[in-house]
BALOBA-1460 file (C-alpha; in Angstrom, 3 decimals):
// residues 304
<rec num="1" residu="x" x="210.675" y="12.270" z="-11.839"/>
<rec num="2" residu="x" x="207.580" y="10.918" z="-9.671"/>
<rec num="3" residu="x" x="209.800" y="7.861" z="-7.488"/>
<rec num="4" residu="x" x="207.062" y="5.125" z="-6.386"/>
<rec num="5" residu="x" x="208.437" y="4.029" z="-3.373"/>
<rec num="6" residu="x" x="206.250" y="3.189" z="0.013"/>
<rec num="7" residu="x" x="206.739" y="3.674" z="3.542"/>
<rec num="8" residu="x" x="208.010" y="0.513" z="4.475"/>
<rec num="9" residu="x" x="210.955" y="0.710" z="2.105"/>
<rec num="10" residu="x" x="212.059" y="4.132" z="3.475"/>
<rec num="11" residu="x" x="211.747" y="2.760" z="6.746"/>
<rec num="12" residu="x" x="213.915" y="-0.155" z="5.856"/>
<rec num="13" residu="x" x="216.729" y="2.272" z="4.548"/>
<rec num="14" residu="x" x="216.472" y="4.387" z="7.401"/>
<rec num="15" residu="x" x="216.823" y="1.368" z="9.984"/>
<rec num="16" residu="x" x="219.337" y="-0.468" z="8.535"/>
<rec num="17" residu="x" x="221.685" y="2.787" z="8.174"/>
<rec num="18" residu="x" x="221.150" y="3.485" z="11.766"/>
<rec num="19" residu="x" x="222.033" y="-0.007" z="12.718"/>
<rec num="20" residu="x" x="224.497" y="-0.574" z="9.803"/>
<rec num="21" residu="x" x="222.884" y="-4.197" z="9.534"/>
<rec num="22" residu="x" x="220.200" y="-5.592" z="7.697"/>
<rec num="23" residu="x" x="219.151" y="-8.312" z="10.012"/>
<rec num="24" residu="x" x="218.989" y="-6.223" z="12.929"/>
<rec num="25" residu="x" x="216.820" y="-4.013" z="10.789"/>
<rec num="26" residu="x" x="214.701" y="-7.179" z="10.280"/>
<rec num="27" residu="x" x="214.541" y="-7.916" z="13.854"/>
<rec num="28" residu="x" x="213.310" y="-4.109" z="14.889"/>
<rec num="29" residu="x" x="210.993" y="-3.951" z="11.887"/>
<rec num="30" residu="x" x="209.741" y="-7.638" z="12.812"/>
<rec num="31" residu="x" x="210.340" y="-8.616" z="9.102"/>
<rec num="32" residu="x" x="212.759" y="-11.226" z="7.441"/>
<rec num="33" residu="x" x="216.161" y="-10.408" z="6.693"/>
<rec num="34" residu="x" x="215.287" y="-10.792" z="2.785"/>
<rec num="35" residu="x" x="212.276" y="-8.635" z="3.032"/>
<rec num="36" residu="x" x="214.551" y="-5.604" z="4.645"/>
<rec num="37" residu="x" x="217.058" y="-6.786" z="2.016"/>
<rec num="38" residu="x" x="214.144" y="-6.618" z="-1.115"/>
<rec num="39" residu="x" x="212.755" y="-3.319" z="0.358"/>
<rec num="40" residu="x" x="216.562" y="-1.275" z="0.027"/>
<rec num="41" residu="x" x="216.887" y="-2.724" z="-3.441"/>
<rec num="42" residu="x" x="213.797" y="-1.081" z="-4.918"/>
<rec num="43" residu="x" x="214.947" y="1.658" z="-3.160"/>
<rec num="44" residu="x" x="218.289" y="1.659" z="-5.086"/>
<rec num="45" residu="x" x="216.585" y="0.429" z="-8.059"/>
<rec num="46" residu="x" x="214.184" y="3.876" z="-8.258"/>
<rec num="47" residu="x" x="217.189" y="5.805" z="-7.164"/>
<rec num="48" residu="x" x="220.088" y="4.647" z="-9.387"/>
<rec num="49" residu="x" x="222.546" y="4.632" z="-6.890"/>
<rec num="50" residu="x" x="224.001" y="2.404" z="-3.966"/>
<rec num="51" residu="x" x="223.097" y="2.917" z="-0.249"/>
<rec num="52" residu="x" x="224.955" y="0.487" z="0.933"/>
<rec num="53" residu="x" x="228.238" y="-1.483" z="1.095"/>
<rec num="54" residu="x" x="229.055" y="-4.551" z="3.308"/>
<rec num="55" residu="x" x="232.594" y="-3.899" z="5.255"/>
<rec num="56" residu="x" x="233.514" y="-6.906" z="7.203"/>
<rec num="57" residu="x" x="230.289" y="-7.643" z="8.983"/>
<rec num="58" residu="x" x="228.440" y="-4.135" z="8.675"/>
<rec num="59" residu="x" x="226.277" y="-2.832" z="6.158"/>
<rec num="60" residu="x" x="227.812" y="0.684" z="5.863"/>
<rec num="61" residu="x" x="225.977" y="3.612" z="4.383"/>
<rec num="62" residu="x" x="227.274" y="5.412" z="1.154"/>
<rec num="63" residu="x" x="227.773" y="9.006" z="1.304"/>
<rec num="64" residu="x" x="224.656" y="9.731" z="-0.598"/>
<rec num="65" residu="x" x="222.798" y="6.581" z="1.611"/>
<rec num="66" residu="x" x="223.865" y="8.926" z="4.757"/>
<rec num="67" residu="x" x="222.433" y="12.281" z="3.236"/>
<rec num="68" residu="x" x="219.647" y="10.401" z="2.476"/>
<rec num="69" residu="x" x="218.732" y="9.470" z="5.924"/>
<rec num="70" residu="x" x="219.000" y="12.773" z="7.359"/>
<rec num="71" residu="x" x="216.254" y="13.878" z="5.875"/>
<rec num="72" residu="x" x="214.439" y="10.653" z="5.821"/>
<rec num="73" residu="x" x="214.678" y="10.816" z="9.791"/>
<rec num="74" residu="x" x="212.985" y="13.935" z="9.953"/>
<rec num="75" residu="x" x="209.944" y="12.964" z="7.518"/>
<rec num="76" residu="x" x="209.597" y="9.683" z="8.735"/>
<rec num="77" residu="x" x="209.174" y="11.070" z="12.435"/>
<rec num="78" residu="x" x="206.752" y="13.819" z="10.836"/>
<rec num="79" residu="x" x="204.671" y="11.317" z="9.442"/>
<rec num="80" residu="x" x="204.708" y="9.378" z="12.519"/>
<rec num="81" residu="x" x="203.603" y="12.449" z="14.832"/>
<rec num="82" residu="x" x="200.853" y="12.819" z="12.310"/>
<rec num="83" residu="x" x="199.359" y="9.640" z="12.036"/>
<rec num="84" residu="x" x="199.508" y="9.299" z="16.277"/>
<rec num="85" residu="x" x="197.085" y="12.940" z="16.253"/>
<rec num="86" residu="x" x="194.953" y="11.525" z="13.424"/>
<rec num="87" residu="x" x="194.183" y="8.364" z="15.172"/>
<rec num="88" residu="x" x="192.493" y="10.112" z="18.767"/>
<rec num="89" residu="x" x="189.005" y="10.088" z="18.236"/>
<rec num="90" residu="x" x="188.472" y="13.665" z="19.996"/>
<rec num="91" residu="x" x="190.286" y="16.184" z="18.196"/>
<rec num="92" residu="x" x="190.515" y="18.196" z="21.394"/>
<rec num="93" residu="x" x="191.530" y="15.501" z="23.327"/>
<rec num="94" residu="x" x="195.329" y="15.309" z="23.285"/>
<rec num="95" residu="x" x="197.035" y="12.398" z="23.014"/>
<rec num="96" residu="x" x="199.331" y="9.634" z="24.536"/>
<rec num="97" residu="x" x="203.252" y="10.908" z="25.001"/>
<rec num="98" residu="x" x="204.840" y="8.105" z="23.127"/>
<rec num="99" residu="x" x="208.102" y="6.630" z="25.459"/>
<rec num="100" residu="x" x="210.791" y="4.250" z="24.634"/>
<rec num="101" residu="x" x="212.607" y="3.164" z="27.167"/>
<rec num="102" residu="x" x="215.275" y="-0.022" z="27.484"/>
<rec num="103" residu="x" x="213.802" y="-2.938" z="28.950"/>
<rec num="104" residu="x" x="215.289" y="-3.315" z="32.328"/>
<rec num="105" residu="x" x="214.703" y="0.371" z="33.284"/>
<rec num="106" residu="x" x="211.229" y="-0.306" z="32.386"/>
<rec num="107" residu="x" x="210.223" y="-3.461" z="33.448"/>
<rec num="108" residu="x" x="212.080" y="-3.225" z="36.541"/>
<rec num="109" residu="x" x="212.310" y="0.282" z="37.568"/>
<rec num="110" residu="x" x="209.675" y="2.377" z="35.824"/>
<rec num="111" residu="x" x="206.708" y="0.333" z="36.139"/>
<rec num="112" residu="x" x="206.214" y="0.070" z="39.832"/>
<rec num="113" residu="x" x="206.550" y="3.646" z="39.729"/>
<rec num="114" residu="x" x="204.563" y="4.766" z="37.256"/>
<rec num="115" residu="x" x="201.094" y="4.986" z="39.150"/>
<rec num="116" residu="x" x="202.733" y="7.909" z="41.222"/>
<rec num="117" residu="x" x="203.536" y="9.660" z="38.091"/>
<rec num="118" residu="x" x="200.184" y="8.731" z="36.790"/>
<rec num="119" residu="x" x="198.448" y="10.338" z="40.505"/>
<rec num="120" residu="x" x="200.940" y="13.736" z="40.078"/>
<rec num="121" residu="x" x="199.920" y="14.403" z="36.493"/>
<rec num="122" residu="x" x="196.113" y="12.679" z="35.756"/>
<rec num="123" residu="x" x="196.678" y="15.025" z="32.067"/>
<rec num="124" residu="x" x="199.532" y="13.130" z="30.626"/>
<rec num="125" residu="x" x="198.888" y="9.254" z="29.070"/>
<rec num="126" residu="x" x="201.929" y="7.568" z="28.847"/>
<rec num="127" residu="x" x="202.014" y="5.091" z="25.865"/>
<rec num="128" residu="x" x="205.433" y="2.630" z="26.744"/>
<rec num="129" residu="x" x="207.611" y="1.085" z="24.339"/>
<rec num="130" residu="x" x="210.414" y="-1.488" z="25.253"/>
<rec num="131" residu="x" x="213.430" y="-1.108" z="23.754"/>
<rec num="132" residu="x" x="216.497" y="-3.604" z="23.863"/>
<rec num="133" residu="x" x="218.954" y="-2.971" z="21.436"/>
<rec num="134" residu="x" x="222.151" y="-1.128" z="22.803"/>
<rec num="135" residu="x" x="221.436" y="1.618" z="19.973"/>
<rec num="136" residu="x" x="218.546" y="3.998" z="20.054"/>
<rec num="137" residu="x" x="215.648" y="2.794" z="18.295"/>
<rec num="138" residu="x" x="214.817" y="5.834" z="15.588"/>
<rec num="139" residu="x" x="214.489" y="9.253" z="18.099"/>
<rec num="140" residu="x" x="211.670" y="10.566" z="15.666"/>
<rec num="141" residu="x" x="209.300" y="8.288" z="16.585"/>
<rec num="142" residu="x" x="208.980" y="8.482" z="19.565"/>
<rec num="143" residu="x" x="208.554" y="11.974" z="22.072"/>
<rec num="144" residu="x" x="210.578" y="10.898" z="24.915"/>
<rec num="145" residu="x" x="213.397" y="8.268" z="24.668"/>
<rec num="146" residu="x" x="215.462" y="6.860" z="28.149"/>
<rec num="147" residu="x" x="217.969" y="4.790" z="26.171"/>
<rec num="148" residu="x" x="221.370" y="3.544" z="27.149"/>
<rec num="149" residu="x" x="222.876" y="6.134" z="24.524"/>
<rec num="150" residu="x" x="222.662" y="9.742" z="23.398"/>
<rec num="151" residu="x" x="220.922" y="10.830" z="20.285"/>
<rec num="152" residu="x" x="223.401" y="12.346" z="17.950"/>
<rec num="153" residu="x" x="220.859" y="13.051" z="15.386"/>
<rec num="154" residu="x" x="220.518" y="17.269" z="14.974"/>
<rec num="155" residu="x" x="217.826" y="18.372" z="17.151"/>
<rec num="156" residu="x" x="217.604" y="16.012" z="19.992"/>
<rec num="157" residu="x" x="218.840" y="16.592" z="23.497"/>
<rec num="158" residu="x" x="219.641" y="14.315" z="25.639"/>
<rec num="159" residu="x" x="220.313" y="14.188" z="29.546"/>
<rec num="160" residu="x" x="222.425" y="11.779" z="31.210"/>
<rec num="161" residu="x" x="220.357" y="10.072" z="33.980"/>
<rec num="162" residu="x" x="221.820" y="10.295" z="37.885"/>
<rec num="163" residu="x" x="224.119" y="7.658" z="37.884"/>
<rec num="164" residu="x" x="224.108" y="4.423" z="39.993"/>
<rec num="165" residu="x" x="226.192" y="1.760" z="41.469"/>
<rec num="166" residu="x" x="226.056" y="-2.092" z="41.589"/>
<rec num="167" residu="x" x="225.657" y="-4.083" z="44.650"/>
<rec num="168" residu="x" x="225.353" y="-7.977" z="45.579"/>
<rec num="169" residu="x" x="222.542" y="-8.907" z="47.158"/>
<rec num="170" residu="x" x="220.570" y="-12.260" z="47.836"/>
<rec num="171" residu="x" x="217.199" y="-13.293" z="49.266"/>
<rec num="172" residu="x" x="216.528" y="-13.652" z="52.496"/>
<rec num="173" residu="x" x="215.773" y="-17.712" z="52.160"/>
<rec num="174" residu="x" x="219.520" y="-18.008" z="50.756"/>
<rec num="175" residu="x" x="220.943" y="-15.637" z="53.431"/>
<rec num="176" residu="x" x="219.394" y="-18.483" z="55.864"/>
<rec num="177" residu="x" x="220.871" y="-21.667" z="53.697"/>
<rec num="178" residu="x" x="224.200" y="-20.170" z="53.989"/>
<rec num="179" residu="x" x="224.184" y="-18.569" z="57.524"/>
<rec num="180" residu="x" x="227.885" y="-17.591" z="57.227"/>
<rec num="181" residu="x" x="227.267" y="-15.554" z="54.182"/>
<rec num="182" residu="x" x="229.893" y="-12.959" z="53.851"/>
<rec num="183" residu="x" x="231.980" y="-10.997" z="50.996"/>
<rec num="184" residu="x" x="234.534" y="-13.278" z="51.653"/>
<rec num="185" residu="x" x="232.551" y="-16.386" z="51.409"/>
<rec num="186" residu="x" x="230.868" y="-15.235" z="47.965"/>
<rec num="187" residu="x" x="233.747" y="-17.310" z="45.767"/>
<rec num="188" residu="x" x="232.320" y="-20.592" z="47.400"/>
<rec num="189" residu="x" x="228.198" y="-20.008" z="47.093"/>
<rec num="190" residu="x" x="226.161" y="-19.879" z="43.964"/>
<rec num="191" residu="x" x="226.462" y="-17.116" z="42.220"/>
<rec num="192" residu="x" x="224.534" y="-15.683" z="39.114"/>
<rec num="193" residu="x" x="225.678" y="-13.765" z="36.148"/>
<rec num="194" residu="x" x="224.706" y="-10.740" z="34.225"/>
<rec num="195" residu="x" x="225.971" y="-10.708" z="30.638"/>
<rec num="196" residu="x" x="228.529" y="-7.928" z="30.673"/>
<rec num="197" residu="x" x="228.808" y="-7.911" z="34.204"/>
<rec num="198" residu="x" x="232.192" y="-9.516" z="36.066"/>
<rec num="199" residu="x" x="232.291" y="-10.546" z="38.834"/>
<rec num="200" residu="x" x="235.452" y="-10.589" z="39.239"/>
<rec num="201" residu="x" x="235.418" y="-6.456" z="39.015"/>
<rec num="202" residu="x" x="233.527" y="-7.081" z="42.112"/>
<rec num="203" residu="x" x="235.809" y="-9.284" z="43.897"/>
<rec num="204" residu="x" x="238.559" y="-7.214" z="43.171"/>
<rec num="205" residu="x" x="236.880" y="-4.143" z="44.707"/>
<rec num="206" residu="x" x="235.985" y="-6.352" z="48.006"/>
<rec num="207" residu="x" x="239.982" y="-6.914" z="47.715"/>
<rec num="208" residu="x" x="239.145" y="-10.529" z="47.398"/>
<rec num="209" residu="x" x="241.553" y="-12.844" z="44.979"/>
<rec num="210" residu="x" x="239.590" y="-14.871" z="42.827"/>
<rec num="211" residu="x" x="238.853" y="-15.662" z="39.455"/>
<rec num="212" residu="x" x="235.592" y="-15.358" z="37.563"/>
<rec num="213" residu="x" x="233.491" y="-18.074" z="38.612"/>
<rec num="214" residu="x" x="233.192" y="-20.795" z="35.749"/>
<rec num="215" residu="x" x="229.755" y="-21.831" z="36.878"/>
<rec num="216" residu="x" x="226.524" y="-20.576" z="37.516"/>
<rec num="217" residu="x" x="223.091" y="-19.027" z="36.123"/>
<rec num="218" residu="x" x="223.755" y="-16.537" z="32.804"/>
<rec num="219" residu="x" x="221.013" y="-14.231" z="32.249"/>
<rec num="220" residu="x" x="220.954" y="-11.321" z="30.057"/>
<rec num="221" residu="x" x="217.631" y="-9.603" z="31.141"/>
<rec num="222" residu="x" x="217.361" y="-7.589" z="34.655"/>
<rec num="223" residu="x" x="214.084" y="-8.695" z="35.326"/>
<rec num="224" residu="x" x="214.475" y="-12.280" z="35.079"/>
<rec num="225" residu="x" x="217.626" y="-11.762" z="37.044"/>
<rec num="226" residu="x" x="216.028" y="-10.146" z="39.931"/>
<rec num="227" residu="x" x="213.052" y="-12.837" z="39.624"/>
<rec num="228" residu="x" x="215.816" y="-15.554" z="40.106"/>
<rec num="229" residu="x" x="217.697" y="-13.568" z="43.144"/>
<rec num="230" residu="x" x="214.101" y="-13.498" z="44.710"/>
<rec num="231" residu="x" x="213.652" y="-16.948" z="44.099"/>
<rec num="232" residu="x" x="216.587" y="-17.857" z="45.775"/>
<rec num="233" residu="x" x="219.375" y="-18.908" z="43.125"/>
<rec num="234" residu="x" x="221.741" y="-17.345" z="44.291"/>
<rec num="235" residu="x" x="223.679" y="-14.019" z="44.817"/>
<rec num="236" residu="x" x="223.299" y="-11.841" z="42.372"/>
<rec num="237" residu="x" x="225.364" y="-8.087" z="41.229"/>
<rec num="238" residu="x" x="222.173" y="-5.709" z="40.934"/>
<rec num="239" residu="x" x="221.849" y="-2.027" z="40.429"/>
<rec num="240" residu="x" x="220.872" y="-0.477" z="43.408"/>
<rec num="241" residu="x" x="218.207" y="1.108" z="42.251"/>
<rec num="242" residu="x" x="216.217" y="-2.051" z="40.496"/>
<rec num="243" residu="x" x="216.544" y="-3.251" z="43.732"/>
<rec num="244" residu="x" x="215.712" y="-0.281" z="45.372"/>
<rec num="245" residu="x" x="211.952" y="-1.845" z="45.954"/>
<rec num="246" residu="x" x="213.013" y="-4.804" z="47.280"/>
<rec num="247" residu="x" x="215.652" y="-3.536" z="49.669"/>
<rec num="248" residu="x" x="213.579" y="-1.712" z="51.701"/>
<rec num="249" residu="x" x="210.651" y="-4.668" z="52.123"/>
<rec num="250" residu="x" x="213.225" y="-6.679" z="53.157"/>
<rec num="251" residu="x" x="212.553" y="-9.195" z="50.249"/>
<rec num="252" residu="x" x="216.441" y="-8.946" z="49.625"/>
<rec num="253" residu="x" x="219.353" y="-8.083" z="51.731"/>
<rec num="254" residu="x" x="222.749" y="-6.536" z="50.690"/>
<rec num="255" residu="x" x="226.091" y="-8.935" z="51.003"/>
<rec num="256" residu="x" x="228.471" y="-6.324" z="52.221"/>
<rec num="257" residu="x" x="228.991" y="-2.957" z="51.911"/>
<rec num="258" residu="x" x="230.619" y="-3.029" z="48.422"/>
<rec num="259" residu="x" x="229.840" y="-1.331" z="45.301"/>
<rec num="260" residu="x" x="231.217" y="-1.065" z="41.775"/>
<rec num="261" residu="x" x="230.771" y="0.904" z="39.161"/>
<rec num="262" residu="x" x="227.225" y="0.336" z="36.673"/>
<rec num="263" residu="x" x="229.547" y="0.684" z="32.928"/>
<rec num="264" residu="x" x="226.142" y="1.466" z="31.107"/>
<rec num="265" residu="x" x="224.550" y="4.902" z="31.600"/>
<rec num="266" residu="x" x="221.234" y="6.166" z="30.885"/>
<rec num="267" residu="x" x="219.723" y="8.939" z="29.032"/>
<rec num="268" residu="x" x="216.512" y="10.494" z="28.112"/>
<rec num="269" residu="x" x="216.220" y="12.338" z="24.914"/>
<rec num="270" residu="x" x="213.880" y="14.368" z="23.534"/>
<rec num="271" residu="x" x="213.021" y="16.614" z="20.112"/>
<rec num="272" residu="x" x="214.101" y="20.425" z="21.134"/>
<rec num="273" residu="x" x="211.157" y="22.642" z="20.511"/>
<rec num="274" residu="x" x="208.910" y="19.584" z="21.154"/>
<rec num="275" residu="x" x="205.372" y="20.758" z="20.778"/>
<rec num="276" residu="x" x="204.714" y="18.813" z="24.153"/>
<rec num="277" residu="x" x="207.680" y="20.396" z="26.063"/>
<rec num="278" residu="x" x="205.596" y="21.168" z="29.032"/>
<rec num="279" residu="x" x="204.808" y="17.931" z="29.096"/>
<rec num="280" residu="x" x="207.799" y="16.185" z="28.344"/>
<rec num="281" residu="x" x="209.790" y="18.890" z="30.811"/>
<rec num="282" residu="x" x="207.262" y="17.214" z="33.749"/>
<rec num="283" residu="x" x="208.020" y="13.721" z="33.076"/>
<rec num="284" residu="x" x="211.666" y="14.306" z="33.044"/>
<rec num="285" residu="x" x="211.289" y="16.023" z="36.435"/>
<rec num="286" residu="x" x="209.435" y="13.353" z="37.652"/>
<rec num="287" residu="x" x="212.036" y="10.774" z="36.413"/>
<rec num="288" residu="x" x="214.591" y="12.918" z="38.025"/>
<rec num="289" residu="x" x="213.144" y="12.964" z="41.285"/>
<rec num="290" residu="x" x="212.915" y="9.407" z="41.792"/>
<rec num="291" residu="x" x="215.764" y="8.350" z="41.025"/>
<rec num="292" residu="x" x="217.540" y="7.655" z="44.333"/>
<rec num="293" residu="x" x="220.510" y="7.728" z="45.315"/>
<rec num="294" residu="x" x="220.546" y="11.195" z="43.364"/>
<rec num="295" residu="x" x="224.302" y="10.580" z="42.521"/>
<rec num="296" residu="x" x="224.994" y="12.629" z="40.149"/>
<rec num="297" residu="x" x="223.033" y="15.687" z="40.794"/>
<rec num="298" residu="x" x="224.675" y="17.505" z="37.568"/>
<rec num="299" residu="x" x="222.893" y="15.338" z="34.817"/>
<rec num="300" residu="x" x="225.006" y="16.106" z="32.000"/>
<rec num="301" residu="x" x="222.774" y="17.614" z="28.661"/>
<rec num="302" residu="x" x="224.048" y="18.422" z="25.410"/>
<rec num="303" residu="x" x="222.370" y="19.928" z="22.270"/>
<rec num="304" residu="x" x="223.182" y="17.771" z="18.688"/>
């Protein structure tokens, strides 16, 4: 039996059992919910079978959607490596490494570094990808990955980055506004939020009694949050190392000496027995290197 089925539909099974969700399918695919949704049932259609079953609010892969997808993973990432060494015009000349990386790590950290990388290693192109969804995008597409989980999928490595703390920190124009500007004082000034971040976690740690503030700036991307701690919003719970940069200009200034915990970890994956392992292995010691404080100097790996 010949099936007739075409890339996109395969790539609409594959994503939507990785997320378990057809509309978050739709949003990485950048199609409609109805076309992810048309795509898996010609898919079902040519097979005979279902792939999927709602439970509660998740699309869960059958048992024969989730053998499926194994495979799927692998050609789909085949066919992916292909098509990036068909498309360099030299044959000889080798091409971009393809990274994914979540947004804030790369559009507040890894950008303003990335010229020394580039200076160290004039052989290697870097072709960046933001990613922003909590789970990894599909691992085979891409030949590094720094996402905030592991790959599971067989195959993959991944390394846990060195980890880092969190810090509050303010401009220097609102450290003059409010000249008395203090870890104690920080219940009573403007304060802005992170989503997933409490501030009350950081209170407590300052041994301060207070409640999460009810007011205040919400935003849900780094960058814009360090843009609007710069700007002078407010006080602000940063990693230390997005605000590494900063920091040291004197463009920001810690409030106290207190840090918590960052909950969210990061690690960079890659294929084992990655053609471009040379390659790959420089741009993770690269990555290593710069990240400072080094924490954690035993970055956990494990083999799936």
């Amino acid at each position: 039996m010949t099936l007739q089925l075409g890339l996109a539909a395969l790539r609409a099974v594959e994503t939507a059992a990785r997320l378990r969700s057809y509309t978050l399918a739709a949003q990485e695919m950048h199609v409609t919910h109805s076309a992810v949704s048309h795509q898996i049932r010609q898919v079902e259609s040519q097979l005979g079978t279902t792939l999927f079953t709602r439970v509660r609010t998740q699309m869960v892969p059958t048992p024969a959607c989730e053998q499926l997808v194994v495979r799927l993973r692998t050609a789909l990432g085949e066919i992916d490596a292909a098509l990036r060494q068909a498309a360099a015009q030299d044959k000889s000349e080798v091409g971009p490494l393809y990274l994914s990386a979540m947004a804030d790590f790369a559009n507040v950290w890894l950008i303003r570094r990335i010229g020394d990388f580039n200076r160290r290693y004039p052989n290697i192109t870097l072709a960046i990808s933001i990613h922003t969804g909590m789970e990894p995008p599909n691992p085979n597409s891409f030949d590094i990955g720094v996402w905030h989980r592991r790959v599971d999928t067989d195959g993959f490595r991944s390394m846990r980055l060195p980890r880092d703390r969190v810090i509050a920190v303010c401009s220097v124009e609102f450290a003059r506004r409010y000249p008395t500007l203090s870890l104690d004082s920080l219940p009573s000034v403007p304060l802005l939020h992170f989503a997933g971040r409490s501030w009350r976690e950081f209170f407590q740690a300052a041994g301060l009694e207070a409640d999460e503030p009810g007011t205040g700036l919400i935003f849900t991307d780094a960058g814009a949050l360090l843009n609007g701690t710069l700007a002078g919003q407010g006080v602000a719970m940063i990693r230390r190392q997005m605000a590494e940069a900063e920091l040291r200009t004197g463009s920001l200034v810690q409030v106290g000496e207190v840090d918590i915990e960052a909950h969210l970890d990061y690690f960079l994956s890659w294929r084992d027995g990655h053609p471009r392992e040379p390659d790959i292995k420089s741009f993770r010691d690269w990555l290593h290197a710069q990240l400072v404080p080094p924490i954690d100097q035993t970055a956990e790996q494990s083999n799936s």
